[in-house]
N, C-alpha and C positions, 0 to 999 in steps of 0.2 A: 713563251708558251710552255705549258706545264708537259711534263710526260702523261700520258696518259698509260694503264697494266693491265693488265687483264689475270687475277691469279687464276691458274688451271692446273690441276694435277695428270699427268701420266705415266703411264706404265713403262718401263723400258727394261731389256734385256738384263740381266743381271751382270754376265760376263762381257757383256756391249761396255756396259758402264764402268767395271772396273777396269779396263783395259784403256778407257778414257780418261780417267783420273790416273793411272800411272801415267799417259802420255802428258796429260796436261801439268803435268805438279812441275815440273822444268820451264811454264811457259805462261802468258798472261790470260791464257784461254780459259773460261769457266763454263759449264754447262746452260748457265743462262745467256754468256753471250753465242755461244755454238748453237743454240735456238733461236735466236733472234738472228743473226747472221742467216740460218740457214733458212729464217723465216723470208727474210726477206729474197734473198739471192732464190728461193721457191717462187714468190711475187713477178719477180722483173726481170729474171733470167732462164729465158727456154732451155736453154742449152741444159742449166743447175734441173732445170723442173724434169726434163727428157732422163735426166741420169738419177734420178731420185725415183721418178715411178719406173725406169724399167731397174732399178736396182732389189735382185731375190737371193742373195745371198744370207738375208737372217730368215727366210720361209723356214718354219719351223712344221710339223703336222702339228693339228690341233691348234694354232695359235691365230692370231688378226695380227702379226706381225709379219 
């Protein structure tokens, strides 16, 4: 069976992201699989989905982040 994608743009933090790419350049992780992983482990695991919506550490004022 074929993959099936979906492309979609979003917005993300600027310093979120560059602090990610320094972590990740030592490591096999890319930003597309940390979306998909985190897509899923959102899906099928309460525990991941519990720590994902109460997580407010990037509340910015002014933002939808």
């Amino acid at each position: 069976m074929k993959n099936v994608t979906k492309l979609t743009s979003v917005n993300v933090l600027e310093d979120v992201y560059n602090k990610f790419k320094v972590k990740a350049v030592n490591s096999d992780i890319n930003l597309q699989k940390l979306v998909n992983r985190s897509l899923d482990l959102y899906n099928n695991d309460q525990t991941y989905r519990d720590k994902i919506n109460n997580h407010d550490n990037l509340t910015t004022t002014g933002t939808k982040f």
